[in-house]
C-alpha positions in Angstrom: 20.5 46.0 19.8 23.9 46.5 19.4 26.7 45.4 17.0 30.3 44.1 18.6 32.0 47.6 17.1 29.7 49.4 18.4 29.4 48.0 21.7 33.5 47.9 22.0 34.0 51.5 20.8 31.3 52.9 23.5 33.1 50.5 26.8 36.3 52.1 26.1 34.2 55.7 26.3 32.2 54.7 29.2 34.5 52.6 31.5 32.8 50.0 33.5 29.3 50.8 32.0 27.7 47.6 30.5 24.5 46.7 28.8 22.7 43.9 29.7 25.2 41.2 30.8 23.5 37.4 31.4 25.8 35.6 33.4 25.1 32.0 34.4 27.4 28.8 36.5 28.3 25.9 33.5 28.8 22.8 34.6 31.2 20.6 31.9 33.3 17.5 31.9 36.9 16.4 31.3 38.2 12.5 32.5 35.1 11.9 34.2 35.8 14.9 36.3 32.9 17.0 37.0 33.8 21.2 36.6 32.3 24.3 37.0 33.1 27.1 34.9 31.3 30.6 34.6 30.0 32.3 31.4 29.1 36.1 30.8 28.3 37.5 28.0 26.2 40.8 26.5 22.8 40.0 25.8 22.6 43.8 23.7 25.6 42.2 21.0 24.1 40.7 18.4 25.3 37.3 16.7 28.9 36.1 16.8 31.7 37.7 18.7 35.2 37.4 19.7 35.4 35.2 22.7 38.4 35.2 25.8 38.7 32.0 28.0 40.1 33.1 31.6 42.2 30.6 33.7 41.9 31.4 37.3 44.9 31.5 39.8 45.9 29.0 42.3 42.7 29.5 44.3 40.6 28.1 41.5 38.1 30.3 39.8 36.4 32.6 41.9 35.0 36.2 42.5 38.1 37.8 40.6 38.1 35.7 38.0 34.1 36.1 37.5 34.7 40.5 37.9 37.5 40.4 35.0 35.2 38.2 33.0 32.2 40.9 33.4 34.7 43.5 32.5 35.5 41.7 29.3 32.0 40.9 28.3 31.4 44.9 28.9 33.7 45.0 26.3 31.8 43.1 23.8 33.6 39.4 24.4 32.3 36.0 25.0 33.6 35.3 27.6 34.2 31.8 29.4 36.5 31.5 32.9 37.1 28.0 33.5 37.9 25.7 36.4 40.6 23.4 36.3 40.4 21.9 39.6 36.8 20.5 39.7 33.3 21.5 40.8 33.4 22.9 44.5 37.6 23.1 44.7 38.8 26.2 45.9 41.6 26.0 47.8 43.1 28.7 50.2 47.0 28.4 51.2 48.5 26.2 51.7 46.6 24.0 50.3 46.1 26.1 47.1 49.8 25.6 46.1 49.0 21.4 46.7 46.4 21.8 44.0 47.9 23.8 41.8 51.3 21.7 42.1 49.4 18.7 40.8 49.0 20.4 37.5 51.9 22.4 36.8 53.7 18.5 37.5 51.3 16.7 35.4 51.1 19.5 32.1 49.2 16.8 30.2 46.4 16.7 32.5 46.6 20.4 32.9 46.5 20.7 28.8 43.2 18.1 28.9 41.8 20.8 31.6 42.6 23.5 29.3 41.3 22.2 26.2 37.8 20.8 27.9 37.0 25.0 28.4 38.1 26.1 25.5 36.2 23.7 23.1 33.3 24.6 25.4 33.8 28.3 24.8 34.0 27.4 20.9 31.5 25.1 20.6 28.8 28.6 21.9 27.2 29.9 19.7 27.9 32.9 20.4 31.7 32.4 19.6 33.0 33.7 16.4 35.4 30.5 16.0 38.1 32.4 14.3 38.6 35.0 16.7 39.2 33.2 20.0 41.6 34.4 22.9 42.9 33.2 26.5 44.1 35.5 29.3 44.9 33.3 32.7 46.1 34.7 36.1 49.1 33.7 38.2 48.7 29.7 38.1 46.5 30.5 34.8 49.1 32.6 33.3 51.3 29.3 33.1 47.9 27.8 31.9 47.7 30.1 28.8 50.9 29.4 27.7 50.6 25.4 27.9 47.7 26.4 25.6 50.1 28.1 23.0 53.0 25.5 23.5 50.3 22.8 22.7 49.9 24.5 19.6 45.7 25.7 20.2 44.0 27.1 17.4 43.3 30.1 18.6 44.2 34.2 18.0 46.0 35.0 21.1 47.0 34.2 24.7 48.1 36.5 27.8 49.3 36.3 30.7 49.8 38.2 33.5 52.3 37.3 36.1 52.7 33.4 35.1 55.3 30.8 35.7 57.1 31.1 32.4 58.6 27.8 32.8 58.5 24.7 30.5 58.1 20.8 31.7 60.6 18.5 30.3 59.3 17.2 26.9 56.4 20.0 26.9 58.6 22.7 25.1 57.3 24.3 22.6 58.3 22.9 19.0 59.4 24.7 16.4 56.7 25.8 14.5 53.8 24.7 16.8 52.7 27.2 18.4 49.6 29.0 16.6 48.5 32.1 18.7 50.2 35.3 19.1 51.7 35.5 22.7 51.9 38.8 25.6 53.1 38.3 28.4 52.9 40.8 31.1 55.0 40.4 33.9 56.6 41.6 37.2 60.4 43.0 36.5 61.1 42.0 40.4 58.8 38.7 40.7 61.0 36.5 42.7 58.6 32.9 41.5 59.6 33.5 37.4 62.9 35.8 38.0 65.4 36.5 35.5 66.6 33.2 34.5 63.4 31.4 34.0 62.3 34.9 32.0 65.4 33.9 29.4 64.8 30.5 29.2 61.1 31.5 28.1 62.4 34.0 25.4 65.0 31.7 24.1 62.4 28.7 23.8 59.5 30.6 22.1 62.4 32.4 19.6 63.4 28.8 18.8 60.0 28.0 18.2 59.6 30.9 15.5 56.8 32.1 18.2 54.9 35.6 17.2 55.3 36.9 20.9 55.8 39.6 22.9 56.5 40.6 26.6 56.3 43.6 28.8 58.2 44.1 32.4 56.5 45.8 35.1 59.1 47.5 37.1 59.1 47.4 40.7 56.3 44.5 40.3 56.2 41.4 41.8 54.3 38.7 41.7 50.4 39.1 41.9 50.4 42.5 40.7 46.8 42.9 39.4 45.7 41.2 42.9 44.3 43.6 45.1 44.4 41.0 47.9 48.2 40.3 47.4 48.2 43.5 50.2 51.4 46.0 49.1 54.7 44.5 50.4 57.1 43.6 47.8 59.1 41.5 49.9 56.7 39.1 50.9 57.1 38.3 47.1 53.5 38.8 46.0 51.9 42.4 46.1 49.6 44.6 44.4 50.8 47.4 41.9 48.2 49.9 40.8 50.4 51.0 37.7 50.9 47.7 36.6 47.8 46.3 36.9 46.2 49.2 35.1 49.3 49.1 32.3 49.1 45.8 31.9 45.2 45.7 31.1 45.3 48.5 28.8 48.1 46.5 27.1 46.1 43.5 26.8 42.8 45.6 25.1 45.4 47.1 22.7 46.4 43.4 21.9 42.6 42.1 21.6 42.3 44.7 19.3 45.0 44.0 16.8 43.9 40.4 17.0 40.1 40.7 16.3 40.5 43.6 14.1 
């Protein structure tokens, strides 16, 4: 059996080589809606650990959600990817931006959805409770960051290529917000350009925020997405320096927070 330091300080030596990872599909609630998220862990950790929610993209939570999971619980994490849509959504453009429209105009409902996986996650027992992050993806990007804005108790939040954008009357309040905030994000993504990128720093500055953010250049939107194919100017495309960049940021960041 291993301990979490352990464990962490031999996944960095060993990339991709894991221990003994259960996996299993969860089934929760939130509304009367019925969800289904994934949780992975490392059966060779013993007791309590630092635990990561992931928030899929627009597609709703599927294979690349579940393989960045696995790669976290490598590391040592808890690790719970939820589903914000409901059991058995998974949508596939067009109909992908429909579904994820309904939350980004309804932050609320989106926030319920949010908070219905993470009190999951910290209700395992696995979960150390004081040393709980969220990373989200595209659509889940702008899901970690409703997270921060409605003030969670929790370490930290990342996200990689998000909307940055605030609802009216769901800015973040001075003071609020709780975890420590990265955000890692395309220098050319034409969905959160520059404008919405300075709106974001001057809302969390006025909010006394602790965060932080890291431009990509020559990214675009999608950049950790493989299956975004490698054409910038269809707006959304894979960039194999960022994506590695940006992960390595986001260890150094679980590390400073868990430490």
């Amino acid at each position: 059996m291993k301990s979490f330091s352990t464990l962490l300080f031999s996944a960095f030596l060993v990339t991709g080589t894991y221990a003994e990872l259960v996996e299993k599909a969860v089934t929760y609630k939130q509304g009367g809606a019925t969800l289904e998220g994934f949780h992975v862990y490392d059966d060779a950790v013993t007791g309590k650990r630092p635990a990561i929610l992931v928030v899929h993209q627009w597609t709703g939570l599927g294979e690349y959600e579940k393989g960045r999971s696995r790669s976290l619980a490598g590391l040592g994490y808890n690790v719970f990817a939820a589903d914000i849509y409901g059991q058995d959504i998974r949508p596939q453009p067009p109909e992908a931006g429909k579904e994820a429209g309904k939350y980004k105009s309804d932050r609320a409902l989106y926030r319920a959805r949010l908070a219905a996986a993470l009190d999951w996650l910290k209700a395992d027992v696995r979960t150390e409770a004081s040393k709980v992050a969220a990373i989200g993806y595209c659509f889940g990007g702008t899901g970690v960051l409703e997270l921060a804005r409605a003030g969670a108790d929790i370490s930290g939040v990342v996200s990689f290529h998000g909307g940055l954008d605030a609802a009216p009357s769901f800015e973040a309040a001075t003071g609020k917000i709780k975890p420590k905030v990265l955000v890692l994000h395309g220098a050319d993504d034409p969905f959160a350009p520059a404008e919405q990128v300075a709106a974001f720093e001057k809302e969390f500055t006025a909010a006394k925020a602790d965060w932080q953010m890291i431009l990509y250049g020559g990214a675009v939107h999608s950049f950790t997405q493989r299956e975004a194919g490698n054409d910038n100017s269809k707006g959304a495309a894979y960039n194999e320096s960022a994506d590695r960049r940006s992960w390595v940021a986001a260890q150094a960041f679980f590390s400073e927070l868990f430490k």
